[in-house]
PDB file of N, CA, C and O in Angstrom:
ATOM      1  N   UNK A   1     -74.483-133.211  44.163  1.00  0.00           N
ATOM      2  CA  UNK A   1     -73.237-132.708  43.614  1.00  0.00           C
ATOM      3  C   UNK A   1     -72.131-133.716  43.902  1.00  0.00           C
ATOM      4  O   UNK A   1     -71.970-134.100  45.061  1.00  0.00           O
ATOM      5  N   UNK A   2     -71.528-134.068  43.129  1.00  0.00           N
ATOM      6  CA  UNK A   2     -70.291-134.840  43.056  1.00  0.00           C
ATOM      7  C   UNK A   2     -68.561-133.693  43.615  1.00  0.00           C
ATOM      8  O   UNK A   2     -68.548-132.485  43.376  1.00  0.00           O
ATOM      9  N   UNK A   3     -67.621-134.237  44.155  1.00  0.00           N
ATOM     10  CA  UNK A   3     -66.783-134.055  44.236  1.00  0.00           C
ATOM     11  C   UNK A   3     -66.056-132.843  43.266  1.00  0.00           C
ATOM     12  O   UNK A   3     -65.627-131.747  43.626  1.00  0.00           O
ATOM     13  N   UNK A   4     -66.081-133.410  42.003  1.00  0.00           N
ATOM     14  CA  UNK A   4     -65.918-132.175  40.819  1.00  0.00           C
ATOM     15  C   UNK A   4     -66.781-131.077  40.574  1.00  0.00           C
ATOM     16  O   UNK A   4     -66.325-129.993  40.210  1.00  0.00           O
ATOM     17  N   UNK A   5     -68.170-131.301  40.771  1.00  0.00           N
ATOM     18  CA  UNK A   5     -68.925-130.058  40.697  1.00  0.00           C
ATOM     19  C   UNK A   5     -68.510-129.094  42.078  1.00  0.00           C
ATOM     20  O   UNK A   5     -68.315-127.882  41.992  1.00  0.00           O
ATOM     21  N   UNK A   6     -68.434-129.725  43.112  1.00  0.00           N
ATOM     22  CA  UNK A   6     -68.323-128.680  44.302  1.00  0.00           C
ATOM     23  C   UNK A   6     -66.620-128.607  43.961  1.00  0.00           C
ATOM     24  O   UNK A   6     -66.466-127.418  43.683  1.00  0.00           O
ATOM     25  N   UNK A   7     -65.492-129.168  43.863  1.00  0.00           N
ATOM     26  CA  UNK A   7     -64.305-127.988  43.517  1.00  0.00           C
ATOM     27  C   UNK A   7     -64.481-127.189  42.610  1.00  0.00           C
ATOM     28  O   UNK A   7     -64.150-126.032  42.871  1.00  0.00           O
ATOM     29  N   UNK A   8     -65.113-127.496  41.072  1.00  0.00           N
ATOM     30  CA  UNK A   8     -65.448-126.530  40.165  1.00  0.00           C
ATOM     31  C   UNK A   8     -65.931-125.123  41.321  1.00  0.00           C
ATOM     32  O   UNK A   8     -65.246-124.235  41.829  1.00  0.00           O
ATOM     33  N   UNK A   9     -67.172-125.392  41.398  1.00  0.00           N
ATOM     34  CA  UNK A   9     -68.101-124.696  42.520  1.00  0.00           C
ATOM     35  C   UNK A   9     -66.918-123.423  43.097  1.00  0.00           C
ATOM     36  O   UNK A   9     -66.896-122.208  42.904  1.00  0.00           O
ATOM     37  N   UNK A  10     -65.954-124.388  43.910  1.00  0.00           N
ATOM     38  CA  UNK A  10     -65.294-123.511  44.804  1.00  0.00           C
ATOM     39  C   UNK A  10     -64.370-122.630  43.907  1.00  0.00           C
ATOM     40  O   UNK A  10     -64.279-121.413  44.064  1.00  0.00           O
ATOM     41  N   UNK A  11     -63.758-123.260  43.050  1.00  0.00           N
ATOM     42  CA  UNK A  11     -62.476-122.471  41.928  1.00  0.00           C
ATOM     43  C   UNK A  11     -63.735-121.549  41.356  1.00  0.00           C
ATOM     44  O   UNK A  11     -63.232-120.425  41.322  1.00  0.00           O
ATOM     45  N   UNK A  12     -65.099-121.427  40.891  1.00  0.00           N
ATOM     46  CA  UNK A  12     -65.803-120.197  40.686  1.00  0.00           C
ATOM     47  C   UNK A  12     -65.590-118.997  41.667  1.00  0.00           C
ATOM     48  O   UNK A  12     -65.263-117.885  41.253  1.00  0.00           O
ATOM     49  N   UNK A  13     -65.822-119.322  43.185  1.00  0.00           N
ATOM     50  CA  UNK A  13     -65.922-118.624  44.212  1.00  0.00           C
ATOM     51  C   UNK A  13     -64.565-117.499  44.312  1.00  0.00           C
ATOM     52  O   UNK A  13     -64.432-116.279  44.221  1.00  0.00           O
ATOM     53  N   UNK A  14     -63.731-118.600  44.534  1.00  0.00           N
ATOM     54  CA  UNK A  14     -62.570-118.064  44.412  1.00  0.00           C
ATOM     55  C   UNK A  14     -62.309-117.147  43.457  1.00  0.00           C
ATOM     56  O   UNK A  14     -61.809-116.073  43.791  1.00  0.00           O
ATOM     57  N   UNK A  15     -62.580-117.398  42.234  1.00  0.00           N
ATOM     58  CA  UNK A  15     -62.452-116.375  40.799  1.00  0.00           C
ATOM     59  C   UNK A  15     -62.549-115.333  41.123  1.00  0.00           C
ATOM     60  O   UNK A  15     -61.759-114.392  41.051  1.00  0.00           O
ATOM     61  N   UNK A  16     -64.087-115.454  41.727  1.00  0.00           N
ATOM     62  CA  UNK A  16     -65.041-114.306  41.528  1.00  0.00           C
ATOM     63  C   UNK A  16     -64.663-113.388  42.862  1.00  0.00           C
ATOM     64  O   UNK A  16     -64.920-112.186  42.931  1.00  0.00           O
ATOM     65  N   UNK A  17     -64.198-113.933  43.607  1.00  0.00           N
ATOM     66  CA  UNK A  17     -63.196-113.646  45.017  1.00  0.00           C
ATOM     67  C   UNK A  17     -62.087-112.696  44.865  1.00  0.00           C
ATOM     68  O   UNK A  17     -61.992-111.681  45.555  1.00  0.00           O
ATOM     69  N   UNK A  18     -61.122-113.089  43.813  1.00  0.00           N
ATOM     70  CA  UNK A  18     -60.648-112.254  43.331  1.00  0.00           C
ATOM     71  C   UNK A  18     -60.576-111.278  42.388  1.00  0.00           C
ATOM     72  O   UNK A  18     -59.626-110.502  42.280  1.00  0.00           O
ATOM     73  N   UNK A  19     -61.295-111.286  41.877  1.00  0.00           N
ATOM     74  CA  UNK A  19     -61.760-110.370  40.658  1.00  0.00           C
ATOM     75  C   UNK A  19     -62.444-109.193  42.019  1.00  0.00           C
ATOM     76  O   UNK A  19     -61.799-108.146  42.085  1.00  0.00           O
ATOM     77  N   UNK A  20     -63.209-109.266  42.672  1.00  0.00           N
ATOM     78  CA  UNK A  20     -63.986-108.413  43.813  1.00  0.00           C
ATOM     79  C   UNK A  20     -62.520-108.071  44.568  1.00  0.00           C
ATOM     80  O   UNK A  20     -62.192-106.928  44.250  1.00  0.00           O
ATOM     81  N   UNK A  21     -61.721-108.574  45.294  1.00  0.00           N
ATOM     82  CA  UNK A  21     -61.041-107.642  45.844  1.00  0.00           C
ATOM     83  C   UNK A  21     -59.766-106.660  45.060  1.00  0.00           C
ATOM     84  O   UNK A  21     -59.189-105.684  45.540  1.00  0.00           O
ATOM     85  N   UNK A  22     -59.571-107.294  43.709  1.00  0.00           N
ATOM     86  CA  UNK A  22     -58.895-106.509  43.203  1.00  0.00           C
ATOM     87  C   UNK A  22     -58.959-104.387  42.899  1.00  0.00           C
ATOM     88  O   UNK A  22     -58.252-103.388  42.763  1.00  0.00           O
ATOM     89  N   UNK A  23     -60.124-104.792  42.946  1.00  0.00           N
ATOM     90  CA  UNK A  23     -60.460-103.049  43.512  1.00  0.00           C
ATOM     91  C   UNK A  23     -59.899-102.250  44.416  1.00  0.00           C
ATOM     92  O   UNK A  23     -59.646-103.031  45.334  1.00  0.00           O
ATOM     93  N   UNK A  24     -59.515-101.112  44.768  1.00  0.00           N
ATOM     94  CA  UNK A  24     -59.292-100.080  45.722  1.00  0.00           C
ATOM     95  C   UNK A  24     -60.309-100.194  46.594  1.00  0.00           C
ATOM     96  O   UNK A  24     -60.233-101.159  47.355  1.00  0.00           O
ATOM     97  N   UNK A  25     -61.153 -99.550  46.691  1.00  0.00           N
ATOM     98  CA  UNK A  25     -62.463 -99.288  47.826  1.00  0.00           C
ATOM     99  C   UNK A  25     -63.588-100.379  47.098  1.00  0.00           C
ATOM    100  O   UNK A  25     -63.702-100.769  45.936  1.00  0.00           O
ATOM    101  N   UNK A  26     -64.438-100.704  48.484  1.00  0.00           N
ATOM    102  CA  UNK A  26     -65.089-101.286  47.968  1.00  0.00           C
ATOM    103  C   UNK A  26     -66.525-100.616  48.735  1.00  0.00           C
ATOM    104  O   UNK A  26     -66.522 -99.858  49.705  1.00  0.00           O
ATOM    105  N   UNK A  27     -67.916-101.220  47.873  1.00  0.00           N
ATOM    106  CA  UNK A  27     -68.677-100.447  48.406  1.00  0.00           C
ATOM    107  C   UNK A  27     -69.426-101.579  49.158  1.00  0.00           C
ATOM    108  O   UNK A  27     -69.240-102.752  48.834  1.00  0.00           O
ATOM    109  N   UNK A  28     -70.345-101.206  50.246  1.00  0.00           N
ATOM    110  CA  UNK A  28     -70.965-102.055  51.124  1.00  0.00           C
ATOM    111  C   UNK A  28     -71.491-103.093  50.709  1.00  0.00           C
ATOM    112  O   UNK A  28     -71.442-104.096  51.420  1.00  0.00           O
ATOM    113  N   UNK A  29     -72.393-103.142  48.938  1.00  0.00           N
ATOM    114  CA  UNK A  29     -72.790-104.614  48.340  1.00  0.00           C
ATOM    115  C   UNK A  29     -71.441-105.713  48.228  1.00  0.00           C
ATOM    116  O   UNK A  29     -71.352-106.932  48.380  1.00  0.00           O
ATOM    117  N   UNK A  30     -70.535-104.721  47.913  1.00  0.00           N
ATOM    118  CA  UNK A  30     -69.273-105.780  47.491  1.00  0.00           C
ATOM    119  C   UNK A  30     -68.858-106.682  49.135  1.00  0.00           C
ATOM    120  O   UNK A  30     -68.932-107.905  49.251  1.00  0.00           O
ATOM    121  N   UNK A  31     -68.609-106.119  49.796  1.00  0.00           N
ATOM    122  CA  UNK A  31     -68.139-106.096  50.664  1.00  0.00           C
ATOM    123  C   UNK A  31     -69.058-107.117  51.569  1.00  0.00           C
ATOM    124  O   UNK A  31     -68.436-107.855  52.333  1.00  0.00           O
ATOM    125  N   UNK A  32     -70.610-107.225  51.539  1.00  0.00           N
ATOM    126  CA  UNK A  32     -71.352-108.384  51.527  1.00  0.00           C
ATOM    127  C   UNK A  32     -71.723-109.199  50.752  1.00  0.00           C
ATOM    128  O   UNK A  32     -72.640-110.007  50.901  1.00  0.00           O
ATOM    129  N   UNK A  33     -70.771-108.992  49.515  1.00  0.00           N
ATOM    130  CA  UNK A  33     -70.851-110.234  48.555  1.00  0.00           C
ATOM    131  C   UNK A  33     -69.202-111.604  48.930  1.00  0.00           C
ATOM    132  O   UNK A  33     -68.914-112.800  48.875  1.00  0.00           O
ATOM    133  N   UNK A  34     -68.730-110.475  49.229  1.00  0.00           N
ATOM    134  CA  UNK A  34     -66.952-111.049  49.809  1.00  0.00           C
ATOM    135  C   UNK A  34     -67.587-112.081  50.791  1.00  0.00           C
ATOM    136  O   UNK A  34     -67.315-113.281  50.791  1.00  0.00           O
ATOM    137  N   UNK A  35     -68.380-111.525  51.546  1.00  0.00           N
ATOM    138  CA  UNK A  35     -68.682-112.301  53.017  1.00  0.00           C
ATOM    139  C   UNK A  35     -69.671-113.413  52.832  1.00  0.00           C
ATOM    140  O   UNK A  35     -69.865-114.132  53.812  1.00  0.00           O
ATOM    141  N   UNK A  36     -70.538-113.745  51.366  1.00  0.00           N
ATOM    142  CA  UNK A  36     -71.017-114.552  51.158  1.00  0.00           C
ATOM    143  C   UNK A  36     -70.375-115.306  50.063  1.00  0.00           C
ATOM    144  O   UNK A  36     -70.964-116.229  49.502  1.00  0.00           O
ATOM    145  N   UNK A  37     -69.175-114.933  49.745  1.00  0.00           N
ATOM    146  CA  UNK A  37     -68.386-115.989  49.105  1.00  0.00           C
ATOM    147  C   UNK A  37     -67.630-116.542  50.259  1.00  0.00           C
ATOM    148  O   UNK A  37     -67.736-117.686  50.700  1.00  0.00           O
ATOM    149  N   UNK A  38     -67.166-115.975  50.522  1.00  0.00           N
ATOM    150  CA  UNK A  38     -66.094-117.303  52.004  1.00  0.00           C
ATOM    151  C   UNK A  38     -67.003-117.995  52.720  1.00  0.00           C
ATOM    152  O   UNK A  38     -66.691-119.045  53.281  1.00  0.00           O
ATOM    153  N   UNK A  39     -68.403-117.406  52.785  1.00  0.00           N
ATOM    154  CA  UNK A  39     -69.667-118.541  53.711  1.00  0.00           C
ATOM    155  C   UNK A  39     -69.944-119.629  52.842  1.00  0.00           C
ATOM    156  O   UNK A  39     -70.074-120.825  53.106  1.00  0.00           O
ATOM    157  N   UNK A  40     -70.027-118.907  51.559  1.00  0.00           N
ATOM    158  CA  UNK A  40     -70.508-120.388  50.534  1.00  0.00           C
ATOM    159  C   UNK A  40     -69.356-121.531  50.416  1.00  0.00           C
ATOM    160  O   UNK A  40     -69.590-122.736  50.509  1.00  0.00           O
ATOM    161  N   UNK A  41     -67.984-120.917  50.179  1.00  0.00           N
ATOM    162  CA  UNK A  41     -66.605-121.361  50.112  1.00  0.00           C
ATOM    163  C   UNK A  41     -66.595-122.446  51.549  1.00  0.00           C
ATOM    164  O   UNK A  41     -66.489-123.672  51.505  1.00  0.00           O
ATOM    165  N   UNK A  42     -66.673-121.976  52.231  1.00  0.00           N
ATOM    166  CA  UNK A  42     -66.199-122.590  53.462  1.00  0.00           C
ATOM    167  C   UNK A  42     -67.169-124.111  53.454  1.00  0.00           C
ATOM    168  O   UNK A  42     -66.694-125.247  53.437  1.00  0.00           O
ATOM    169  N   UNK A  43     -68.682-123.732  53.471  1.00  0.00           N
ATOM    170  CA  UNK A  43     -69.416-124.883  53.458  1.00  0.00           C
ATOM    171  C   UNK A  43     -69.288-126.112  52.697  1.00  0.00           C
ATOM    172  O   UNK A  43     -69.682-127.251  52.948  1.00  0.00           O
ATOM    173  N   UNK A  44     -68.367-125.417  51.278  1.00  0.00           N
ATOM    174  CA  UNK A  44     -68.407-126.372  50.098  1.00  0.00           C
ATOM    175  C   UNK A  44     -66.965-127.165  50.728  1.00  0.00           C
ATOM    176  O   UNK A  44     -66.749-128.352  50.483  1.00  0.00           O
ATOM    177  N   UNK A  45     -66.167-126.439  51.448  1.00  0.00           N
ATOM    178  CA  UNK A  45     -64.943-127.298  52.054  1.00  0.00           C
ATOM    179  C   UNK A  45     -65.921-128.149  52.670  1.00  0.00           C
ATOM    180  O   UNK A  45     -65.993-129.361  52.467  1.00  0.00           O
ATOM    181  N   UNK A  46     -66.546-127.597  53.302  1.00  0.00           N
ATOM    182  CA  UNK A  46     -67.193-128.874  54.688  1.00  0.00           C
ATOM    183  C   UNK A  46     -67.749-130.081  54.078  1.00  0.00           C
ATOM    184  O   UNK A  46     -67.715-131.252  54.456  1.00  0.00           O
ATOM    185  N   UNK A  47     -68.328-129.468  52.929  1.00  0.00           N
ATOM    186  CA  UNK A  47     -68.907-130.892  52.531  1.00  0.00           C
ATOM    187  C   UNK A  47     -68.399-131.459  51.770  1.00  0.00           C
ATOM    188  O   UNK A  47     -69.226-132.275  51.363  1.00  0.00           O
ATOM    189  N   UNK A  48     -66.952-131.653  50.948  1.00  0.00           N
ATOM    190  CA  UNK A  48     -65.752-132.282  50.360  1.00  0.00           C
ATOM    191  C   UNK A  48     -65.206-133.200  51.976  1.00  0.00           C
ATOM    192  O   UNK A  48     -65.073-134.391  52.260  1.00  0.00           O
ATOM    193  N   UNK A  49     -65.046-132.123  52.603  1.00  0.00           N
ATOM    194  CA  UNK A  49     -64.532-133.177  54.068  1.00  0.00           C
ATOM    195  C   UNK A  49     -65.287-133.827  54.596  1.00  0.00           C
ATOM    196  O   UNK A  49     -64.726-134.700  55.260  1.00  0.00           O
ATOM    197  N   UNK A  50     -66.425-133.854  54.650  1.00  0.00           N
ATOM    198  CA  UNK A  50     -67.285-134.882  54.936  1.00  0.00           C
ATOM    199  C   UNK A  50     -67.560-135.843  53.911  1.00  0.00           C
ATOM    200  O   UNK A  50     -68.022-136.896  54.351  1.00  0.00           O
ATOM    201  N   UNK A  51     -67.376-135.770  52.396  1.00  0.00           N
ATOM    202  CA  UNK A  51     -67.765-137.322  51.750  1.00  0.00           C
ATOM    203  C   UNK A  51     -66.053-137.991  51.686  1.00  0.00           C
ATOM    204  O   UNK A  51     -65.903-139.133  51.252  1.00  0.00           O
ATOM    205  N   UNK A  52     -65.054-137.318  52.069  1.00  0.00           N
ATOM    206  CA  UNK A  52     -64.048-137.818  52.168  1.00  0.00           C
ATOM    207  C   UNK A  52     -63.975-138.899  53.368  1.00  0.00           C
ATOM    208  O   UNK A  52     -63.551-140.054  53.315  1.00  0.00           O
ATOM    209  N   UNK A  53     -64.585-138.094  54.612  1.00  0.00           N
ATOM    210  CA  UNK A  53     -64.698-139.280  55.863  1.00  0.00           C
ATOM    211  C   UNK A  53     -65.546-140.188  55.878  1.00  0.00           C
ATOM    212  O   UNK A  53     -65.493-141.280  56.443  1.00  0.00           O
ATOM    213  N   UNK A  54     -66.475-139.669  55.148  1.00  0.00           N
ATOM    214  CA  UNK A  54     -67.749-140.904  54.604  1.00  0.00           C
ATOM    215  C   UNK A  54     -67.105-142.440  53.695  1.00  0.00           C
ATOM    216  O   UNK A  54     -67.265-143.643  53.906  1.00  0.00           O
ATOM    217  N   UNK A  55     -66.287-141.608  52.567  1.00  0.00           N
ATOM    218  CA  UNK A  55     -65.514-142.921  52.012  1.00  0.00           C
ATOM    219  C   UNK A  55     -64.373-143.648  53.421  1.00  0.00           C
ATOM    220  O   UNK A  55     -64.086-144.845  53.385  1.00  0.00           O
ATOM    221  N   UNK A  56     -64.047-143.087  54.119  1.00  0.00           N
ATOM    222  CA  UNK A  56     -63.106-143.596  54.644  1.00  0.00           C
ATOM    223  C   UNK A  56     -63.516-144.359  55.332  1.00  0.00           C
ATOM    224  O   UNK A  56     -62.774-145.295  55.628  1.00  0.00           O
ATOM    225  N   UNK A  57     -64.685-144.314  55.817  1.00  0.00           N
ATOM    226  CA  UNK A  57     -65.387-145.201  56.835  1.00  0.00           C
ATOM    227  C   UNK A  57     -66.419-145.968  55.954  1.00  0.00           C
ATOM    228  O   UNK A  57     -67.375-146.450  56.561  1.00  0.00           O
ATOM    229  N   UNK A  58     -66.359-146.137  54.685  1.00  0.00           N
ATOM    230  CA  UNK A  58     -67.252-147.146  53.710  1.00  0.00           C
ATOM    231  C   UNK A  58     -68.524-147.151  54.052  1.00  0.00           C
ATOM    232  O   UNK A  58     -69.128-148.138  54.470  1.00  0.00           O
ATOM    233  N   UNK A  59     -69.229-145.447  53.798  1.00  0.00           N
ATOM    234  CA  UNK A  59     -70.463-144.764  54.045  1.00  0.00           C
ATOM    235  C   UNK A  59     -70.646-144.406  52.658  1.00  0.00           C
ATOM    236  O   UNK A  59     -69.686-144.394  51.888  1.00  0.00           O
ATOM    237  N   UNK A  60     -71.748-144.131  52.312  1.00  0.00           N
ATOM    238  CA  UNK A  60     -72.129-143.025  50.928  1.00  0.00           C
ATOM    239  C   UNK A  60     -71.827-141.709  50.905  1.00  0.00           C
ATOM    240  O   UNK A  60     -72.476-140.824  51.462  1.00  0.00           O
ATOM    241  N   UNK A  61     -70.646-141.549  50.131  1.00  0.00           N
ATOM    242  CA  UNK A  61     -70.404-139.747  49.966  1.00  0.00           C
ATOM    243  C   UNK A  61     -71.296-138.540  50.069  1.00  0.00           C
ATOM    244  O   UNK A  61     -71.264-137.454  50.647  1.00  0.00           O
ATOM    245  N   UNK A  62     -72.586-139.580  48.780  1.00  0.00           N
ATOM    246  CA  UNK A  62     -73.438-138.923  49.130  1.00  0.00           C
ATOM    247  C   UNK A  62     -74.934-138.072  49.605  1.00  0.00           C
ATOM    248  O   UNK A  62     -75.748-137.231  49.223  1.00  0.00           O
ATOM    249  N   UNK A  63     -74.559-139.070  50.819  1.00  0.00           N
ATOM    250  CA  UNK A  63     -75.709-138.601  51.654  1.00  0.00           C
ATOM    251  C   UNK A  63     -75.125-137.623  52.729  1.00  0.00           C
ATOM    252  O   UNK A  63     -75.686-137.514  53.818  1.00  0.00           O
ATOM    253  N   UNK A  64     -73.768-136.768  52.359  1.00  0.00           N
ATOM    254  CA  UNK A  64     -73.057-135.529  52.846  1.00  0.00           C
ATOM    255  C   UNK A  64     -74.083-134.831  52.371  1.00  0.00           C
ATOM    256  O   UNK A  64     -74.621-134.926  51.268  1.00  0.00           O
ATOM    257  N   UNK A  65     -74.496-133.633  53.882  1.00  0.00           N
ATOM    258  CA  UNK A  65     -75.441-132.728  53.311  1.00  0.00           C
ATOM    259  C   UNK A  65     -74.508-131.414  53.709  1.00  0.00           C
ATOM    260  O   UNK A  65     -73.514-131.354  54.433  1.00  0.00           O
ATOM    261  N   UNK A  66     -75.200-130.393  52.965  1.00  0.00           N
ATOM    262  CA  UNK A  66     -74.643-128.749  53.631  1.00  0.00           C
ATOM    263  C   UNK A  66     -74.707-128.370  54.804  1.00  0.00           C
ATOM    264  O   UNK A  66     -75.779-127.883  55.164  1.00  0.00           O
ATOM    265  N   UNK A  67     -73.801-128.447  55.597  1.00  0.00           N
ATOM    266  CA  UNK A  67     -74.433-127.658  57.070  1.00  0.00           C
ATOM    267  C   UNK A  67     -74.865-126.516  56.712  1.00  0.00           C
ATOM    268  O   UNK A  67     -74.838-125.985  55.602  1.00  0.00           O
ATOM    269  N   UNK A  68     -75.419-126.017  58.060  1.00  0.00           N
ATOM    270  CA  UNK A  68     -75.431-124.640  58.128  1.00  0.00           C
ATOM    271  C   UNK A  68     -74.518-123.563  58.466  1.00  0.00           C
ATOM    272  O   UNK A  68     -73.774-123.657  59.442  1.00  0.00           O
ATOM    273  N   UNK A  69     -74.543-122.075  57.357  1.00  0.00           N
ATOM    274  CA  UNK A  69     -72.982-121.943  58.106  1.00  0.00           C
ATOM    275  C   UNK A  69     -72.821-121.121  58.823  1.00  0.00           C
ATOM    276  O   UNK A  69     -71.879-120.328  58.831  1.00  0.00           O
ATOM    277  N   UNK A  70     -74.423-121.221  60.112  1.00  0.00           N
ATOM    278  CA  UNK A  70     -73.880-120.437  61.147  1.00  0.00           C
ATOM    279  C   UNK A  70     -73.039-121.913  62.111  1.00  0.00           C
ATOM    280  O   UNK A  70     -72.242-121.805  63.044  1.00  0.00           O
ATOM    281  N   UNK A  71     -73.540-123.129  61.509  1.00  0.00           N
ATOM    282  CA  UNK A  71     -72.632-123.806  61.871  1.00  0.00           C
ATOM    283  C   UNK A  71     -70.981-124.360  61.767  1.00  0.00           C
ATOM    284  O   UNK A  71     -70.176-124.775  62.601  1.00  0.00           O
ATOM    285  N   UNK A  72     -70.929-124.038  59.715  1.00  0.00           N
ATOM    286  CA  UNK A  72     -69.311-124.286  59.556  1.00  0.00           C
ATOM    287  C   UNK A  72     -68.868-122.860  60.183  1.00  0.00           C
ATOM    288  O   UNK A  72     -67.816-122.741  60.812  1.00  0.00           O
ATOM    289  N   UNK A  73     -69.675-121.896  59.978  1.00  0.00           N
ATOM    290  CA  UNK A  73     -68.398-120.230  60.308  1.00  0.00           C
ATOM    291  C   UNK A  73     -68.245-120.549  62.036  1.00  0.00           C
ATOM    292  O   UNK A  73     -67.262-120.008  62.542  1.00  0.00           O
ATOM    293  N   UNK A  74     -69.010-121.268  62.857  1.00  0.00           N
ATOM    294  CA  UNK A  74     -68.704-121.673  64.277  1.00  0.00           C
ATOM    295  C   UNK A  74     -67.446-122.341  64.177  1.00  0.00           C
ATOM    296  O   UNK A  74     -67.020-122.365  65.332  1.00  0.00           O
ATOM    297  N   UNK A  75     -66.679-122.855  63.478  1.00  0.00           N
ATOM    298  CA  UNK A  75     -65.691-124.642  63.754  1.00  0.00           C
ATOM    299  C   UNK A  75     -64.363-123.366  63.941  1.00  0.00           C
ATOM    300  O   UNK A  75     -64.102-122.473  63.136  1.00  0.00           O
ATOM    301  N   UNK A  76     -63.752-123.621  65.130  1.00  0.00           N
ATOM    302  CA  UNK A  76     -62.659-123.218  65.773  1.00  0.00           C
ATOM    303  C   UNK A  76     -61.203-123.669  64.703  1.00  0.00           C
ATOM    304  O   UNK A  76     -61.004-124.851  64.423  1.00  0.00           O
ATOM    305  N   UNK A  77     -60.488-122.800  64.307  1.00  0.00           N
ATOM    306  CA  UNK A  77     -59.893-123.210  63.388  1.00  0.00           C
ATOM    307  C   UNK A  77     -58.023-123.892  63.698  1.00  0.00           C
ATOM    308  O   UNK A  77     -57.362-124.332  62.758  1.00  0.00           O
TER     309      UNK A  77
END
């Protein structure tokens, strides 16, 4: 994935992010779908910030892989 596919990627998430909380109540699928959009969301940040430090240090963007996100939901904010 290139740079543009993962913001595309994320502006989906987001969409679909809001379209789901615009509801009143939500029911328990929704509500673990919310929680696997900000996990997917978050990772796709991680790995934009990582081919960014990769260019900066005149590395290949991309050989940025996905962490895991019991590893990005760990990063102290």
């Amino acid at each position: 994935m290139d740079d543009s596919e993962i913001r595309s990627r994320i502006e989906d998430l987001v969409e679909e992010e809001r379209r789901l909380r615009e509801g009143a109540e939500h029911t328990d699928e929704q509500r673990a779908r919310l929680r696997q959009i900000e996990e997917d969301r978050d990772q796709l940040w991680d790995l934009l910030r990582q081919r960014d430090a990769k260019r900066q240090y005149d590395e290949d963007p991309d050989s940025a892989e996905v962490r895991p996100k019991s590893e990005v939901e760990g990063y102290l904010q």
